[in-house]
C-alpha positions as CSV (number, residue, x, y, z in Angstrom):
1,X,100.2,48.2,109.8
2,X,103.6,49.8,106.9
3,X,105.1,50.6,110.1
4,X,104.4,47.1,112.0
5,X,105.8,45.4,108.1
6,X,108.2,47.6,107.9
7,X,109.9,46.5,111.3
8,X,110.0,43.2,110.4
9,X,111.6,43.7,107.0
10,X,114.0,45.5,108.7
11,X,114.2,42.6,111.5
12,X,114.9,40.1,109.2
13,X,117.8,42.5,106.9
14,X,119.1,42.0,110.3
15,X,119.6,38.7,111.2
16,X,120.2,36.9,107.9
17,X,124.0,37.9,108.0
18,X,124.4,35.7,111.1
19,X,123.5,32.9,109.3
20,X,125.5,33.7,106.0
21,X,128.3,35.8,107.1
22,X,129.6,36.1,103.1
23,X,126.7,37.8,102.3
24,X,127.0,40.6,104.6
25,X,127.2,43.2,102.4
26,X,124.1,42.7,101.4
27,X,122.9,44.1,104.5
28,X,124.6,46.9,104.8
29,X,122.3,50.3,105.0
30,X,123.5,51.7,101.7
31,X,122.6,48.1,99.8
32,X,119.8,48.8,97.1
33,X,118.1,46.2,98.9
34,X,118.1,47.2,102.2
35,X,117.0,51.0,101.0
36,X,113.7,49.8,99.0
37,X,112.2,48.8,103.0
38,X,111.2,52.5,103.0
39,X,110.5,53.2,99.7
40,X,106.9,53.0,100.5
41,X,107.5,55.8,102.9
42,X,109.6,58.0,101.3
43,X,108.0,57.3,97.2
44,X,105.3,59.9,98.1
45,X,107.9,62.6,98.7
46,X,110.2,62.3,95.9
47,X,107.9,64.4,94.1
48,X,108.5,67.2,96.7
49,X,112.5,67.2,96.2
50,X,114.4,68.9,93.6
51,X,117.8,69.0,92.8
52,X,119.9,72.2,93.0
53,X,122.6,73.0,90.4
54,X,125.0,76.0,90.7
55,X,126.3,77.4,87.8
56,X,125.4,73.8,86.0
57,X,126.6,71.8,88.7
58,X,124.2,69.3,90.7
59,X,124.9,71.2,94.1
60,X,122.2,70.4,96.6
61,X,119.0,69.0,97.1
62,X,116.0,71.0,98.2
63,X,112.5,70.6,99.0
64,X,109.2,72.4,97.4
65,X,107.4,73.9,100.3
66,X,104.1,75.9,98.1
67,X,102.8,74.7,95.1
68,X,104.2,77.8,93.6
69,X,107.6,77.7,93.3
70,X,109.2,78.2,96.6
71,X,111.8,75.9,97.3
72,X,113.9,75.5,100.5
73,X,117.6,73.8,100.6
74,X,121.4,74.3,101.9
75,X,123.0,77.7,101.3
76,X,126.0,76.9,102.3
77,X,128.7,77.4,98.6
78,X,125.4,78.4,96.9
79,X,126.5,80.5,94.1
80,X,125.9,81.6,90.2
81,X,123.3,80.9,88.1
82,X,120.7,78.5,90.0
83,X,118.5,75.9,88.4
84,X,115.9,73.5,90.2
85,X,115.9,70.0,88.3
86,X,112.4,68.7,89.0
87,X,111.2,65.2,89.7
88,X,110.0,65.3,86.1
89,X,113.1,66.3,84.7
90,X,112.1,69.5,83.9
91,X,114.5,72.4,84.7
92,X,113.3,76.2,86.2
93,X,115.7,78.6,87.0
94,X,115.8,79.8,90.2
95,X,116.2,82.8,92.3
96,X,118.2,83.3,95.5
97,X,115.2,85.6,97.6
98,X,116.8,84.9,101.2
99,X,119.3,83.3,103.4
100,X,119.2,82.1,107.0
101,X,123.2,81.6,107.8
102,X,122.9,80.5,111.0
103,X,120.8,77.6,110.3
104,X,122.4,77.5,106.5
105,X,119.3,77.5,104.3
106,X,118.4,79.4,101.7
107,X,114.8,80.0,100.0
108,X,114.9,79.9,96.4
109,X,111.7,80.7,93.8
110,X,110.9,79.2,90.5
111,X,108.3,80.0,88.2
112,X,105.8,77.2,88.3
113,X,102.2,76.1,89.3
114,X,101.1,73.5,90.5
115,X,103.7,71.5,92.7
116,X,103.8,68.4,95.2
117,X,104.7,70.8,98.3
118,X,105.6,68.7,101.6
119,X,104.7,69.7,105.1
120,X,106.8,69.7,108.2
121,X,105.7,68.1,111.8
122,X,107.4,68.9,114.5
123,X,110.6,66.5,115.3
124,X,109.5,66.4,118.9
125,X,107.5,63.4,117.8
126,X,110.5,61.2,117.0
127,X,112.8,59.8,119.7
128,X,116.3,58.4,119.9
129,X,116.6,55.2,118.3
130,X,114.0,55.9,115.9
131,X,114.6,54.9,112.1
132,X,114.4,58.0,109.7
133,X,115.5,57.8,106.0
134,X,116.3,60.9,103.6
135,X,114.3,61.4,100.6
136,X,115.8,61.8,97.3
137,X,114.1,62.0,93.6
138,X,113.5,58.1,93.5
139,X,111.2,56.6,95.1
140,X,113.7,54.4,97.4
141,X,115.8,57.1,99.6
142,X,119.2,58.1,99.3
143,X,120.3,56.9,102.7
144,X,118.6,55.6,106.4
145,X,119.8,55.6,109.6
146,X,118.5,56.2,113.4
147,X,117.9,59.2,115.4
148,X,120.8,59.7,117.7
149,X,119.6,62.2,119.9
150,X,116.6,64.8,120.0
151,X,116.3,68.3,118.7
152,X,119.2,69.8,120.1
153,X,121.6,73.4,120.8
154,X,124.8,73.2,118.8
155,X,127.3,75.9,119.8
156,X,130.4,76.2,119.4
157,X,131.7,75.7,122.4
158,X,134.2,72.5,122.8
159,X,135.6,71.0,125.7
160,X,138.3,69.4,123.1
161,X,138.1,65.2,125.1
162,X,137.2,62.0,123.2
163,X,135.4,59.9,126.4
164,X,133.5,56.8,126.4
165,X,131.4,54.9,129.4
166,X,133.6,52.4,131.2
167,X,132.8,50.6,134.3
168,X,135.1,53.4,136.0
169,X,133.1,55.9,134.9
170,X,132.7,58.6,132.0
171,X,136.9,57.8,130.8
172,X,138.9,60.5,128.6
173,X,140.5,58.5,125.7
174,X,142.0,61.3,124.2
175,X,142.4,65.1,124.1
176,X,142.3,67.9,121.4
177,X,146.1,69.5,121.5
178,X,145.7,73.7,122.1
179,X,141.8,72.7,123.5
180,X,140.8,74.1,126.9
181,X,141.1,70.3,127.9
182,X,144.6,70.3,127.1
183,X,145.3,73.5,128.3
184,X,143.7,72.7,131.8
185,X,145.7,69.0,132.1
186,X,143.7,66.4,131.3
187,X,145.3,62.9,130.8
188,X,144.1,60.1,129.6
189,X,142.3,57.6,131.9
190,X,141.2,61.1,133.8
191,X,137.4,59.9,135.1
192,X,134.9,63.2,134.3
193,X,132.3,63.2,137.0
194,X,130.8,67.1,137.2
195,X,130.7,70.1,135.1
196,X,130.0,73.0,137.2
197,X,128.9,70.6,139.7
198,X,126.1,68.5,137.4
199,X,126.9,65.2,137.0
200,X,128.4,63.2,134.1
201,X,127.4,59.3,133.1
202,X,127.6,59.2,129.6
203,X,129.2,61.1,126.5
204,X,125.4,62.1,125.8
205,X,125.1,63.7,129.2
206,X,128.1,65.8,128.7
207,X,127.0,66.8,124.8
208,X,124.1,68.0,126.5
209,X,125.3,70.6,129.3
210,X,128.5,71.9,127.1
211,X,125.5,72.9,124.7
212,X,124.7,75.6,127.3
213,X,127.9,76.6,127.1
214,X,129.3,79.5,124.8
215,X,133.4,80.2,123.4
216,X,134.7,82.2,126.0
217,X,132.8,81.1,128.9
218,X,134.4,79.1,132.2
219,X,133.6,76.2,133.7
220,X,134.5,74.0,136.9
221,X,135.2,70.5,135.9
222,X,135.7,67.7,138.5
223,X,137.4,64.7,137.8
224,X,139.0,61.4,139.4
225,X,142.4,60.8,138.8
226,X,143.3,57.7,140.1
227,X,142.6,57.3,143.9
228,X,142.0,61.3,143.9
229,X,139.7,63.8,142.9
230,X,140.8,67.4,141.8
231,X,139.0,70.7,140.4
232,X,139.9,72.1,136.8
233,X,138.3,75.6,136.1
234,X,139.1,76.4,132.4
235,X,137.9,78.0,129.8
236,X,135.7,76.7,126.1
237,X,136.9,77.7,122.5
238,X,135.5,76.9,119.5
239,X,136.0,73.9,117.8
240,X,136.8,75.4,114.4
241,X,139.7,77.3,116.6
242,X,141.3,74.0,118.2
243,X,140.7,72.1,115.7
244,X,139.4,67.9,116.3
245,X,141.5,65.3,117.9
246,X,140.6,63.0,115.4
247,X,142.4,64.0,112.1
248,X,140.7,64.0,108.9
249,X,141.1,60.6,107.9
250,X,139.7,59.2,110.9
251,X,136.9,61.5,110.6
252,X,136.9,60.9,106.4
253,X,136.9,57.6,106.0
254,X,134.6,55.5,103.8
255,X,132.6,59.0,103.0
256,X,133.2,63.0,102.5
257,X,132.4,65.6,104.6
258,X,130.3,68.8,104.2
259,X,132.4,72.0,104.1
260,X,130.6,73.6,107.2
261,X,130.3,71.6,110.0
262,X,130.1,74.0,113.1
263,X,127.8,76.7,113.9
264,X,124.5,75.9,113.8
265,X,122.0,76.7,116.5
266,X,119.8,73.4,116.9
267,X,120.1,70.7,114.8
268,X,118.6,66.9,115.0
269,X,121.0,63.8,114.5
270,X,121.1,61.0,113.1
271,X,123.8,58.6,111.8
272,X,122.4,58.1,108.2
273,X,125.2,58.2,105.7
274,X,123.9,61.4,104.0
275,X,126.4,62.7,101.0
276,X,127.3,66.3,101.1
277,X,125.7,66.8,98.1
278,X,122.1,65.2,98.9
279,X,122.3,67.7,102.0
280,X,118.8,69.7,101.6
281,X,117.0,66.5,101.7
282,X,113.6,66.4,103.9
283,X,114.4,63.6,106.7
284,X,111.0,61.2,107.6
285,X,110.3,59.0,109.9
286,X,108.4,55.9,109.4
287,X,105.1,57.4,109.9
288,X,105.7,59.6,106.8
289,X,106.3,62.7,108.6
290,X,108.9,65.2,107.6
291,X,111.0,66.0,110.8
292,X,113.1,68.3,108.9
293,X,116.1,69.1,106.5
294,X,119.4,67.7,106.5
295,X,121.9,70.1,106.6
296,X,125.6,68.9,107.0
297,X,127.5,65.1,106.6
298,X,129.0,66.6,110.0
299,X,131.1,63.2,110.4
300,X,132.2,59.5,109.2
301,X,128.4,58.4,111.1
302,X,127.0,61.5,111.8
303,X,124.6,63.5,109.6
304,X,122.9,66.8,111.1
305,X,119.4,68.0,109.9
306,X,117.7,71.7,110.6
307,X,114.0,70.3,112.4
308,X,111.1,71.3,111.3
309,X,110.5,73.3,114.6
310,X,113.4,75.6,113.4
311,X,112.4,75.7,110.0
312,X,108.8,76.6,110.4
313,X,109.3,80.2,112.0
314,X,112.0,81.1,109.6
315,X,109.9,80.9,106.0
316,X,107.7,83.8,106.5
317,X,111.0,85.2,106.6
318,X,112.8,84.2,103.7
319,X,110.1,84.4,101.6
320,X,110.5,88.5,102.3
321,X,113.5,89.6,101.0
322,X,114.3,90.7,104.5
323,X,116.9,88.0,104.4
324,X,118.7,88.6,101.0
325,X,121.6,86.8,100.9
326,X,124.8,89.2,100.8
């Protein structure tokens, strides 16, 4: 029945602005508004999430996972003197016990009894299109937004091609300069149709098979260019070594960026506008579930969360020492 109400709160956000276009600002996801939909989901949770200061500074947010003390958030420029500012207020100082780089968290421990620990599902229950909003210490969350596509393999392979879905087919609109792309001859208005002879219909499609893909290894692309088809074999970099076609003001603008954006082994998306600095958030759905951590503001409408999946293995581990960070 919250989840049947909330849909039609959310329903109606969206279709007042076409009948009073002045006011659509009001409607837009980051509106006060629009945010206290989910409060009733994400209020119970706020109790859970702590924010992390470095050396004084608020840093990231992170999430009480035992009653107590342990505390898991972003590692990523996690350095100095560590404090954990409680719902409450209250202030613990905190130590760094481990750190998972490839997935960029770090487990830190506080002296305390007694907390609101959360506990993760699996984000194999959510699918793509799916609202999910990103808990802060109020009760109303500090952003929403919708599942873009399931759990995930990031690597760092890159193909180094902006495309899109035309009635032609899957259309290159633009290509990374020094990317294997460019380095094979792509053009623009080239049609992608196979990657090592799998077919291509949608940007999604071809997200999905470079993620088996490695820097370093080669692939057969075929593509149509104008009346002909023709067969590129070339070979993936990393993105971090090409570089993005789009520059950073494309990529920047209206919001900041998280420092580390590549790397990470599986990761869920979504397109909530999540501040670097709120990164170590837990991500729920509207069930009240927590799907995971977010983890990196990895573009202008793309925010990237660790899922709980991942997560779950790893805190036996950090809890250790076996992980101490470096």
């Amino acid at each position: 029945m919250r989840t049947f109400l909330l849909n039609i709160v959310l329903a109606t956000l969206f279709v007042l602005p076409t009948v009073h276009a002045q006011t659509t600002s009001e409607f837009l996801r980051t509106n006060p508004k629009f945010l206290a939909a989910f409060s009733e989901v994400t209020a119970k949770f706020a109790p859970s999430t702590v924010r992390v200061q470095a050396d004084g500074k608020d840093t990231y947010l992170g999430v009480i996972i035992t009653s107590d003390g342990w505390i898991l958030t972003k590692a990523h420029e996690l350095r100095g003197k560590i404090t954990c500012v409680l719902h409450d207020g209250q202030k613990l100082d905190a130590k760094l016990i481990g750190v998972h780089e490839l997935n960029d968290l770090a487990m830190l421990k506080v002296t305390a009894r007694s907390l609101s620990p959360i506990t993760f599902t699996s984000s194999n229950v959510i699918k793509p299109g799916a609202w999910v909003a990103s808990v802060g210490q109020a009760k109303e969350p500090v952003a929403v937004g919708v599942v873009g596509t399931a759990a995930r393999k990031v690597y760092e392979a890159y193909l180094g091609v902006l495309v899109e879905t035309t009635p032609r087919g899957l259309t290159v609109l633009n290509i990374a300069p020094k990317s294997a792309a460019f380095k094979a001859g792509l053009t623009p208005k080239d049609i992608l149709l196979q990657i090592d002879k799998r077919k291509l219909a949608n940007p999604d499609e071809l997200m999905d098979l470079l993620g088996d893909y490695r820097p370093g290894d080669t692939l057969t692309l075929k593509l149509r260019r104008g009346d002909k088809d023709l067969e590129l074999k070339l070979m993936l970099q990393s993105r971090e070594d090409v570089g993005d076609f789009r520059t950073e003001f494309q990529n920047r603008l209206g919001s900041d960026l998280s420092t580390r954006r590549t790397g990470y082994g599986v990761i869920l998306q979504h397109d909530s506008v999540v501040k670097p600095g709120d990164c170590g958030s837990p991500i729920v759905d509207l069930k009240g579930r927590v799907l995971g951590i977010n983890i990196s503001r990895a573009g202008r409408v793309e925010t990237w969360a660790i899922p709980s999946e991942v997560i779950q293995p790893l805190i036996g581990e950090l809890k250790s020492g076996g992980l101490a960070p470096k």
